[in-house]
C-alpha positions, 0 to 999 in steps of 0.5 A, a space after each residue: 476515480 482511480 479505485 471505486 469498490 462497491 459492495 465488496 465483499 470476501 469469505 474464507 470458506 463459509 466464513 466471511 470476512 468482508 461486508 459489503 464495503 463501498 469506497 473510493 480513491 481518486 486520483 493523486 490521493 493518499 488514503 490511509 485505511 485503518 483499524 485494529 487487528 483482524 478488522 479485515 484490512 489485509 484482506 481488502 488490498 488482497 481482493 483489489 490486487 487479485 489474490 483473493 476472490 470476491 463479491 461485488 465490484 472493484 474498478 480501477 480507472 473505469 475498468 472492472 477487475 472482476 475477470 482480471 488476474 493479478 499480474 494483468 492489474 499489476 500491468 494496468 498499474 496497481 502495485 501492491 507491497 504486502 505486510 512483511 514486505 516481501 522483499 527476496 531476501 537471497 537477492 542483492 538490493 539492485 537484482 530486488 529493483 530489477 525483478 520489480 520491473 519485470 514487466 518493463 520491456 524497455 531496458 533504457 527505461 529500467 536503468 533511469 527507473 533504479 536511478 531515481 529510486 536509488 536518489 529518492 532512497 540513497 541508503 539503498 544505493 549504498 547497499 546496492 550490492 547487498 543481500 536484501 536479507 541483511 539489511 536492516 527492517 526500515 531500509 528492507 521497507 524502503 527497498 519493498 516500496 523502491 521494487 514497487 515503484 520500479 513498475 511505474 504503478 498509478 496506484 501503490 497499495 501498502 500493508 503495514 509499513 510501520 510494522 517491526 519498525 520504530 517510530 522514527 522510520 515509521 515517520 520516515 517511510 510516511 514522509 517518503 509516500 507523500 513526496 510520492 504523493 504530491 511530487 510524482 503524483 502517486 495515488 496512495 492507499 495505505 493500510 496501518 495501525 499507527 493511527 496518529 502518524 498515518 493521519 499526519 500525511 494521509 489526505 482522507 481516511 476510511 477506518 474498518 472494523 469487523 470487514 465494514 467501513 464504519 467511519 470515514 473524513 478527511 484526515 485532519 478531522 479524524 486525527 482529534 476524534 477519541 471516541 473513533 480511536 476508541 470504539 474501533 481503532 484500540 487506542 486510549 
């Protein structure tokens, strides 16, 4: 498995905000992660990616995380695009490209990198010389997976993606994580509330309520399933 977390657990203070959540993600997977607000769905990529301590275990291609700080898993190939973006809005689109690949040495290979991404998102191409601040809210979307990509990850963990955007790019961005998926063989977890659209491209899918998994299946199963949508996931 790329990612195997076993009994996770997380706490803000006294209060906890994770129990015990088990799960794997194998490798070239899309895994989608679901549920409604505050069903601890950011906290889990914090944990995984170091910026949040936890209980429990967390392995990333056999190798556990618990000692390992976060920019070391970033150079063992877990990207994280957190909710927002993150984008650094003061910065043209190419500087936002080259400070995703700051732990790249190889110059030749930064230059073929930003190639390759600027095909796959041509619009940032064409903004290259932009602030990222003025572009629009899918193409900073874009811009944020782009900047991820740029450190070669094998496992690309994103928060949100769908927020602030309308559906169409919602539709648009999803459609770009499966050629990833399937045509760069990148491993995927991707945590949203839009349900329907995710399920759509998702191969399986883990939903989270109040910090625990509570269900779980192969995408195409729980797309049709009501009393999921209603009883965790918030939707009529």
């Amino acid at each position: 498995m790329t990612l195997d977390l076993r009994n996770l657990s997380v706490f803000y203070g006294k209060t906890q905000a994770l129990f015990d959540c088990s799960f794997s993600v194998g490798e070239g997977e899309f895994v989608a992660l679901l549920g409604s607000n505050g069903a601890g769905k950011t906290t889990l990529l914090r944990a995984v990616s170091g910026l949040l301590p936890f209980k429990g275990s967390v392995a990333f291609a056999g190798k556990a995380l618990d000692k390992i700080v976060a920019q070391k898993r970033l150079a063992l190939g877990i990207a994280h695009i957190p909710q927002g973006r993150g984008t650094f809005s003061e910065f043209t689109v190419d500087e936002n490209l080259s400070l995703g690949a700051t732990i790249v040495s190889n110059r030749s290979q930064v230059r073929e990198d930003k190639e390759r991404w600027y095909e796959t998102f041509p619009r940032l191409r064409e903004r290259r010389n932009q602030l990222a601040g003025n572009l629009s809210g899918g193409e900073q979307q874009m811009l944020a997976v782009a900047r991820a990509l740029m450190s070669r990850p094998k496992l690309l963990m994103c928060d949100e993606p769908s927020l602030g955007l309308a559906p169409s790019i919602t539709q648009e961005i999803l459609a770009i994580f499966k050629t990833l998926n399937k045509d760069h063989g990148m491993t995927l977890l991707v945590v949203e509330q839009n349900v329907d659209i995710t399920l759509q491209y998702a191969d399986r899918a883990f939903v989270i309520e109040a910090g625990q998994i509570v269900a779980s299946g192969a995408a195409k199963e729980l797309i049709g399933n009501e009393d999921i949508k209603k009883s965790y996931l918030g939707v009529a």
